[in-house]
BALOBA-1460 file (C-alpha; in Angstrom, 3 decimals):
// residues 246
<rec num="1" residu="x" x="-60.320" y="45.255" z="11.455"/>
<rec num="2" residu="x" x="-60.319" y="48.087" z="8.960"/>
<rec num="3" residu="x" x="-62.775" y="47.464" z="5.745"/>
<rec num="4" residu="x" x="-60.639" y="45.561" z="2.696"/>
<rec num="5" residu="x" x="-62.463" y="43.701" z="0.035"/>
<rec num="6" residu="x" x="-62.640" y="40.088" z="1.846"/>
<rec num="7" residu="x" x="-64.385" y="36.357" z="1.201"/>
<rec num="8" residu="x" x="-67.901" y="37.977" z="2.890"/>
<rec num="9" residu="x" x="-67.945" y="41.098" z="0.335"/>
<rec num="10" residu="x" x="-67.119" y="39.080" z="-2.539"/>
<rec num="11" residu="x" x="-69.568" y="36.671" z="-2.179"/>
<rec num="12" residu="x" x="-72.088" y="39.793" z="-1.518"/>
<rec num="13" residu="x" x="-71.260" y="41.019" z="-4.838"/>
<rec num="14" residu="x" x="-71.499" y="37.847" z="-6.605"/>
<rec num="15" residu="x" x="-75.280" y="37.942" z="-5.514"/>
<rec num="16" residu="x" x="-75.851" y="40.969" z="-7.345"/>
<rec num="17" residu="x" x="-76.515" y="39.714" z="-10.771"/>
<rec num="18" residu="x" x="-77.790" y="41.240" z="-14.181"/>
<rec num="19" residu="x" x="-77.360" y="39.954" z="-17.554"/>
<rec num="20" residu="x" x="-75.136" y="41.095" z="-20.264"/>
<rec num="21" residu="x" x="-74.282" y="39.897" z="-24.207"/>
<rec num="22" residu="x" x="-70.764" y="38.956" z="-25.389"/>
<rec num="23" residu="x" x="-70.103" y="42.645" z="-26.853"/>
<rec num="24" residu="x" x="-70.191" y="43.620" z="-23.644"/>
<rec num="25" residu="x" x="-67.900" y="40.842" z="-22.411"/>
<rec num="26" residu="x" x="-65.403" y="41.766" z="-24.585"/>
<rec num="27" residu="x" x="-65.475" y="45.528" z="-22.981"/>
<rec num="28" residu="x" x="-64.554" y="44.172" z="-19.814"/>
<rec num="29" residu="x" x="-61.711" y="41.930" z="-20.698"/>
<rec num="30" residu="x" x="-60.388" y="45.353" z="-22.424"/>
<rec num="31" residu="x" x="-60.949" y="47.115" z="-19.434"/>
<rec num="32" residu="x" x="-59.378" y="45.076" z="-17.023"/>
<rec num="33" residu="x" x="-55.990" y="44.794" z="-19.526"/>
<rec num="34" residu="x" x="-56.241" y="48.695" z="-19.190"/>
<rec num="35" residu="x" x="-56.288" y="48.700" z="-15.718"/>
<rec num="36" residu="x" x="-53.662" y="46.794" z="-15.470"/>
<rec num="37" residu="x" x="-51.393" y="48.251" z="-17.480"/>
<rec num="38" residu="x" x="-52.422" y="52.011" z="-15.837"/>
<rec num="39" residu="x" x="-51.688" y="50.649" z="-12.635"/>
<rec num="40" residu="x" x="-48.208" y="49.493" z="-13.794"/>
<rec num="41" residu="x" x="-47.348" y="53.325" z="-14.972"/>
<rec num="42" residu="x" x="-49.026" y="54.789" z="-11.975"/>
<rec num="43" residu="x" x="-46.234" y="56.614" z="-9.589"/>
<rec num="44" residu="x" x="-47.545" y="54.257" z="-6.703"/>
<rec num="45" residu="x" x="-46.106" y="52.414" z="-3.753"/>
<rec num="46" residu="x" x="-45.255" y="48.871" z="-4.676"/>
<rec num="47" residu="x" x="-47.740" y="47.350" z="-1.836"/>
<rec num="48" residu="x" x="-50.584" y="49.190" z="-3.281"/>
<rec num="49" residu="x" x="-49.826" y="48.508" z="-7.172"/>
<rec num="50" residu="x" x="-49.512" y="44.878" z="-6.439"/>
<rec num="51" residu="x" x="-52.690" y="44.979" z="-4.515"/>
<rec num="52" residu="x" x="-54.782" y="46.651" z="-7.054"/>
<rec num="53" residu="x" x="-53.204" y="43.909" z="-9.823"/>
<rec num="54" residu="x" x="-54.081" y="40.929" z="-7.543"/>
<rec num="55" residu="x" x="-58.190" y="42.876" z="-7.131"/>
<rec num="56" residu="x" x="-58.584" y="42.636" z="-10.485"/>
<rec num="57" residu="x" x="-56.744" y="39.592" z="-11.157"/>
<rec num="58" residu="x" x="-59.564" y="38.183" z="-8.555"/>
<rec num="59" residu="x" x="-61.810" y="40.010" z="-10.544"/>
<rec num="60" residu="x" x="-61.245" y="38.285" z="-13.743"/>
<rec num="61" residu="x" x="-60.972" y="34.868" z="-12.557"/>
<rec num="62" residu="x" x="-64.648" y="35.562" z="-11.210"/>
<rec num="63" residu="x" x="-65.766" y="37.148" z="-14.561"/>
<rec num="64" residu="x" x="-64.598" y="33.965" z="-16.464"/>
<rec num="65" residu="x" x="-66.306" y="31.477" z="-14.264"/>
<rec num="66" residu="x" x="-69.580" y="33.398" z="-13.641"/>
<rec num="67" residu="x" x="-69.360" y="35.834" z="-16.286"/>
<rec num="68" residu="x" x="-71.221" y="33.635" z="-19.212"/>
<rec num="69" residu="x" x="-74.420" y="33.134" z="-17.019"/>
<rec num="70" residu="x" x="-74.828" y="36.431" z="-14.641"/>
<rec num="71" residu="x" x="-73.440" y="39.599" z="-14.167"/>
<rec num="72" residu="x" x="-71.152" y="38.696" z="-11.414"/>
<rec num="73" residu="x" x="-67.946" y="40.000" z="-13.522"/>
<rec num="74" residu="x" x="-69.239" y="43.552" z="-13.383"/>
<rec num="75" residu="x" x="-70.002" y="43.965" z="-10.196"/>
<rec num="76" residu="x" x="-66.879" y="42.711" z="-8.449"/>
<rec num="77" residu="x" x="-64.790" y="44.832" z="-11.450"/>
<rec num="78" residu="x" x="-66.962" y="48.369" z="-10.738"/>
<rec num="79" residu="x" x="-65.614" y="47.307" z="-6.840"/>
<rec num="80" residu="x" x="-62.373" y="46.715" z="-7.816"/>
<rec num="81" residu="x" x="-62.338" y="49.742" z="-10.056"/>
<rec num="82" residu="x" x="-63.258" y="51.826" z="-7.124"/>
<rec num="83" residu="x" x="-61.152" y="50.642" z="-4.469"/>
<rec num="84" residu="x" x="-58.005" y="52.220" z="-5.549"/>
<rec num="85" residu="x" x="-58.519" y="55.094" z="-7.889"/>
<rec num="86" residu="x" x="-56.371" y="58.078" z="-7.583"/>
<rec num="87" residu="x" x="-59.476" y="60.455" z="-6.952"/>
<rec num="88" residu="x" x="-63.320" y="59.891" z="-6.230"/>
<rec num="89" residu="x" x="-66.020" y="61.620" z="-4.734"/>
<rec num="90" residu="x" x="-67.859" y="60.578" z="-1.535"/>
<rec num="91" residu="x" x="-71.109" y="61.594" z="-0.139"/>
<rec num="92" residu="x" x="-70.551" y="63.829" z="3.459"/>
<rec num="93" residu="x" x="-73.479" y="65.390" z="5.654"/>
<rec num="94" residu="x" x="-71.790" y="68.118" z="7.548"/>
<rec num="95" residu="x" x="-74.201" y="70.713" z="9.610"/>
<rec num="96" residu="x" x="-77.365" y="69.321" z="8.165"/>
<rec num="97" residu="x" x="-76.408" y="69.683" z="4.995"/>
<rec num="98" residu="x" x="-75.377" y="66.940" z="2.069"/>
<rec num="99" residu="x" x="-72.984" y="67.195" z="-0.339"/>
<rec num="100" residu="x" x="-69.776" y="65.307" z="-2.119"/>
<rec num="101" residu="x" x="-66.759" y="65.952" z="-1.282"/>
<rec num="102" residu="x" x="-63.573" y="65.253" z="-4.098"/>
<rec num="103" residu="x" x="-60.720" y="62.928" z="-2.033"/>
<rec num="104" residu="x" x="-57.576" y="61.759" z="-3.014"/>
<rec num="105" residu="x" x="-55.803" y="58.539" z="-2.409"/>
<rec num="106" residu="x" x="-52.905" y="58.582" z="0.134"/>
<rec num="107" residu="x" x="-51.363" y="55.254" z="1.256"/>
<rec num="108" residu="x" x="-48.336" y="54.439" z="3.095"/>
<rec num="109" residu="x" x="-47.112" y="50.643" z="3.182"/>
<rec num="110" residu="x" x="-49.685" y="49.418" z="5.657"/>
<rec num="111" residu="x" x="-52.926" y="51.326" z="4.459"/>
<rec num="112" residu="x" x="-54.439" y="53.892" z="2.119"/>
<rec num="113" residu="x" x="-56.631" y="56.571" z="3.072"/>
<rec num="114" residu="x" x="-58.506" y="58.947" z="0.986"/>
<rec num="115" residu="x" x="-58.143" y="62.716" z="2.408"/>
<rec num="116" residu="x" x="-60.143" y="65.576" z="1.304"/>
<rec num="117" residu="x" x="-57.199" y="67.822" z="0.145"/>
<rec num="118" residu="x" x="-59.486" y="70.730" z="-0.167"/>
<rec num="119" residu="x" x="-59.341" y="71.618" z="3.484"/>
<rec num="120" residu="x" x="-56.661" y="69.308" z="4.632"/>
<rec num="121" residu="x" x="-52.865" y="68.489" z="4.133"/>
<rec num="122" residu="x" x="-51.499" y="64.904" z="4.735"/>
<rec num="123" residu="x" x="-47.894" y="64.771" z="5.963"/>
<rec num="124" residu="x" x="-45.812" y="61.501" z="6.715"/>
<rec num="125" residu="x" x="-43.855" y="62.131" z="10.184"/>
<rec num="126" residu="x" x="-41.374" y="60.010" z="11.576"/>
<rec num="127" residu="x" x="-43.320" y="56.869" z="12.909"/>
<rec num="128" residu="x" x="-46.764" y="58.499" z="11.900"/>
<rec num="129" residu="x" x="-49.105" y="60.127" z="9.582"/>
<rec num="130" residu="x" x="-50.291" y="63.179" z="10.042"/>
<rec num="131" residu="x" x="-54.005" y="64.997" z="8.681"/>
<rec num="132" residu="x" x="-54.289" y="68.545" z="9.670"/>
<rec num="133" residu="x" x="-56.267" y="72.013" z="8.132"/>
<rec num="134" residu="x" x="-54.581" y="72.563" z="5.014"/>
<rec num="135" residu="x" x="-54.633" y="76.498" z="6.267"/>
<rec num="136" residu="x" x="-52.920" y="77.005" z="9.934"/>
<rec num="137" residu="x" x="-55.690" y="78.234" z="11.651"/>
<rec num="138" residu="x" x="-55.003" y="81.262" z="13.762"/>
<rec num="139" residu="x" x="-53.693" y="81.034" z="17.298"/>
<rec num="140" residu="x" x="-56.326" y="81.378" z="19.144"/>
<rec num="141" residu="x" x="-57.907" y="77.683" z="18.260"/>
<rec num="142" residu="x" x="-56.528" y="74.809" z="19.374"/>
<rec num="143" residu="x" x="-55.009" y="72.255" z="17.666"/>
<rec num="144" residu="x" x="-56.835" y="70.162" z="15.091"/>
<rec num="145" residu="x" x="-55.488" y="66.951" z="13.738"/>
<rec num="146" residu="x" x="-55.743" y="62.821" z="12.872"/>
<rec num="147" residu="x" x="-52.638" y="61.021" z="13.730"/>
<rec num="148" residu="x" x="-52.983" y="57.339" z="12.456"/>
<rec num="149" residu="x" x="-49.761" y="55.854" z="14.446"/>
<rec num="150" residu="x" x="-49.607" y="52.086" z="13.630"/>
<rec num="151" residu="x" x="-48.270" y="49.610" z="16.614"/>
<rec num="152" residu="x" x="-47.071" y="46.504" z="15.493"/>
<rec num="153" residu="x" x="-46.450" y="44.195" z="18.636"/>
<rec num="154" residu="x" x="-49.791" y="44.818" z="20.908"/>
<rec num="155" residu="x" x="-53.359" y="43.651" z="19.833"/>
<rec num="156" residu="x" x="-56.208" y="46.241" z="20.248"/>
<rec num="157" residu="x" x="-57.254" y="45.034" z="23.556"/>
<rec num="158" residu="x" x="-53.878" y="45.771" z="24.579"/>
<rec num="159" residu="x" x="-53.287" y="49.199" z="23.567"/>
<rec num="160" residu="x" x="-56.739" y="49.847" z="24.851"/>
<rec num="161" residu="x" x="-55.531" y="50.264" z="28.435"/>
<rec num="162" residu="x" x="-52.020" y="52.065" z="27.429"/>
<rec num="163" residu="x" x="-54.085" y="54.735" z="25.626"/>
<rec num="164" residu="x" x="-56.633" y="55.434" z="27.955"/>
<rec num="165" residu="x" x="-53.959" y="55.668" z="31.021"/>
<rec num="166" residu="x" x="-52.330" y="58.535" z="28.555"/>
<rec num="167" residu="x" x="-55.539" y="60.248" z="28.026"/>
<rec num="168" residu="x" x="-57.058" y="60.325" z="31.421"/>
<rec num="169" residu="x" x="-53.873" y="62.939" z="32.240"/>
<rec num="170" residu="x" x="-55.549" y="65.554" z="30.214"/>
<rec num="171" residu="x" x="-59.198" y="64.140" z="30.182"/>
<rec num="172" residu="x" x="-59.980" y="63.231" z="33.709"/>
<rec num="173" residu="x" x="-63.895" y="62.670" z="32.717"/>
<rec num="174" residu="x" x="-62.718" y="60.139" z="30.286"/>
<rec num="175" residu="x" x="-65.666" y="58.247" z="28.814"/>
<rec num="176" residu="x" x="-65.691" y="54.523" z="28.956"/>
<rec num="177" residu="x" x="-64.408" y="52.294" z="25.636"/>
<rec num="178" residu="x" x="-67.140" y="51.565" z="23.343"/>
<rec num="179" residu="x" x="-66.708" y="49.034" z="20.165"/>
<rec num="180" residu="x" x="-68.044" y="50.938" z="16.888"/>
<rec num="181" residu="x" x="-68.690" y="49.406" z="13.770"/>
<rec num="182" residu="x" x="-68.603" y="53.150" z="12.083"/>
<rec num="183" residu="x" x="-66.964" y="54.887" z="10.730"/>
<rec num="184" residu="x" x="-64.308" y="51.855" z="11.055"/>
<rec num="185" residu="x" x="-64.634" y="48.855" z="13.542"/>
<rec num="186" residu="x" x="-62.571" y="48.544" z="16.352"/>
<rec num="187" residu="x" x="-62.626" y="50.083" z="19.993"/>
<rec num="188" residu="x" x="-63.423" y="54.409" z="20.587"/>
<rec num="189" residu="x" x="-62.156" y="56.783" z="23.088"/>
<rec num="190" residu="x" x="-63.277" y="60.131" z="23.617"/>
<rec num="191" residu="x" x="-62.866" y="63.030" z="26.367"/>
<rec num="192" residu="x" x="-63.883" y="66.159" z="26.724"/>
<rec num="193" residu="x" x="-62.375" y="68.329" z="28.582"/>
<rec num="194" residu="x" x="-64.617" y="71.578" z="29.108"/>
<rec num="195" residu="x" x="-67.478" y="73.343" z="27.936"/>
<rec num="196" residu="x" x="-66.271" y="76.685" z="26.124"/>
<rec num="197" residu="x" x="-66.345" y="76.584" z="22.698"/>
<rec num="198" residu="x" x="-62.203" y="76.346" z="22.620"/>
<rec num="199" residu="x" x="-62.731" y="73.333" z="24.956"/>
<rec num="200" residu="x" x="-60.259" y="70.508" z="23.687"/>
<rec num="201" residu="x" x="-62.134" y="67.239" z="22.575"/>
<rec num="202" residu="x" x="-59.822" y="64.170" z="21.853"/>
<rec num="203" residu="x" x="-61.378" y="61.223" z="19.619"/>
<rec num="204" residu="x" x="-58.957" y="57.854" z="19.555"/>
<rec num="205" residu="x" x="-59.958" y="55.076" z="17.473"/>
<rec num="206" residu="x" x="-58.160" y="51.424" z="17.915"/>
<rec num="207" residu="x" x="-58.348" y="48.936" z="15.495"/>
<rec num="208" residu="x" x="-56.528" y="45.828" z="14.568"/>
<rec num="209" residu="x" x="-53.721" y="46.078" z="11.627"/>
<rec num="210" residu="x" x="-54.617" y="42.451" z="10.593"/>
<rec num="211" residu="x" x="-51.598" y="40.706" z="12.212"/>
<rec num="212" residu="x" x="-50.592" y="40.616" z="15.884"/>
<rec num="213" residu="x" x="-51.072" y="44.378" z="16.202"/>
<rec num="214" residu="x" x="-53.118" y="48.117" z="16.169"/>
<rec num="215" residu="x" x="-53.484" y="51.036" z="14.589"/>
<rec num="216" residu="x" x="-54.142" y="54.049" z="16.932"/>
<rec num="217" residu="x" x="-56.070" y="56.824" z="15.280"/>
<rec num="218" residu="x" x="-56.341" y="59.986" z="17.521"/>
<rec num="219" residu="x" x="-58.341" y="62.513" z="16.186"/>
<rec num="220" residu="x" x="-57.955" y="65.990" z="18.021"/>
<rec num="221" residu="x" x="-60.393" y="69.141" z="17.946"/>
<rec num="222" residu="x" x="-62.462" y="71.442" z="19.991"/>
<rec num="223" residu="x" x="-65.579" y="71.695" z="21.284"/>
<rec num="224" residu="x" x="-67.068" y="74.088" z="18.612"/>
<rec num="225" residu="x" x="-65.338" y="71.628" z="15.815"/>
<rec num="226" residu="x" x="-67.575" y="68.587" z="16.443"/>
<rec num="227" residu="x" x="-69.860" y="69.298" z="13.399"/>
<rec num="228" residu="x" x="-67.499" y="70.389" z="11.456"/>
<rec num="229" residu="x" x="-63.574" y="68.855" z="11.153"/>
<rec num="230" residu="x" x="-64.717" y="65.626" z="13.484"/>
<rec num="231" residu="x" x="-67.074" y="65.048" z="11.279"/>
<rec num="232" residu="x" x="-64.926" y="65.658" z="8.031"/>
<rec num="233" residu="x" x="-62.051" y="63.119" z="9.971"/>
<rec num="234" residu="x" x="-64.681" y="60.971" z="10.447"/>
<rec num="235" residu="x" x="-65.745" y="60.496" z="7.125"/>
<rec num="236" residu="x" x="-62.389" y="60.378" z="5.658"/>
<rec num="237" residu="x" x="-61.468" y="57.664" z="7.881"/>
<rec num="238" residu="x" x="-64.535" y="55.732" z="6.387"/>
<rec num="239" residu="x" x="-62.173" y="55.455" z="3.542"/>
<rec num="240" residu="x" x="-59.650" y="54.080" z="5.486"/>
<rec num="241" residu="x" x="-58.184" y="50.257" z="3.967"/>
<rec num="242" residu="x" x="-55.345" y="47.836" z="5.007"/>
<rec num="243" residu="x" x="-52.897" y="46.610" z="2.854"/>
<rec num="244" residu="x" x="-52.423" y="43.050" z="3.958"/>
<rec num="245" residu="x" x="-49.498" y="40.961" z="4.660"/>
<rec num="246" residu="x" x="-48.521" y="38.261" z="2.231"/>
């Protein structure tokens, strides 16, 4: 399953206490009516307004019962905060080198994703989502891209076999599925197919949607792109949350 704020990371953050006076008590109750009342103007899908309203909601109902004696309140609120915001920074370590890279919040009616818009363009597709280089590249690469295709009536397991019968036609060497934790948890794919530079390198990631079904994330590059867009897809897909079904 895809990372959302559940039962195991809430009581994680209600660990994490610190003290605070009533002044500053008062700051969050004001902060939390703001947020509210931001998310209600924001130009959002519905799922993901009413999400971010029930967070905090959550988050105040834990602020009044802990909030007197620890420091609960803030903690699960600074979460909350973060979990939706239009734009945010995250850390990245690309070629051996760190830096933060600025992302901004995508969703669709199933999941949001952060994308870093600086060198990539997310379009919606007919039955899928599409991330690719926000500049064509030139002809002579091949293609680069993250589809995140959603299936509703198969479990992981599966789609497991369906996908890697499709990719063993152009990936003969196909490497065996391996269960990953990171950068999301669920089952990974990959083949190779070559050793040039141009050689194409497919990456498919399969992970529950929280119901009776998958999501199917195929990330697609080439050989000389593995430290650089696989690992930019990969760390945008660390960012990567469900919406879940009432």
């Amino acid at each position: 399953m895809s990372k959302n704020l559940n039962e195991d990371e809430i009581k994680q953050t209600m660990l994490e206490n610190t003290e605070y006076d009533s002044q500053e008590k008062e700051e969050i109750w004001n902060k939390i009516e703001s947020e509210i009342k931001q998310s209600e103007q924001n130009n959002k899908k519905q799922a993901v307004k009413k999400r971010y309203a029930i967070l905090i909601t959550a988050a105040a109902a834990v602020f009044l019962l802990f909030g007197t004696e620890t420091g609960t309140g803030y903690a699960l609120i600074d979460k909350v905060k973060q979990l939706f915001v239009p734009e945010k920074k995250v850390p990245l370590s690309i070629e051996g080198t760190e830096e933060e890279t600025d992302v901004t919040l995508k969703e669709s009616a199933d999941y949001v994703i952060y994308v870093d818009e600086e060198h990539y363009r997310y379009e919606e597709k007919e039955g899928y989502d599409l991330i690719v280089p926000k500049v064509d590249l030139p002809e002579r690469y091949p293609e680069v891209s993250m589809e995140i295709r959603q299936i509703s009536d198969k479990k992981p397991d599966e789609v497991l076999k369906d996908v890697q019968d499709e990719l063993r036609k152009s990936f003969p060497e196909l490497k065996a599925p391996e269960k990953v934790t990171t950068p999301i948890k669920g089952w990974m794919l990959k083949g190779i197919a070559g050793v040039e530079w141009d050689s194409p390198v497919s990456k498919t990631y399969i992970i529950s949607n929280g119901q009776a079904g998958s999501f199917v994330i195929k990330q697609t590059y080439f050989l000389e792109a593995s430290e650089g867009h696989a690992v930019r897809f990969d760390n945008m897909l660390k960012e990567f949350k469900l919406i879940p079904k009432e």
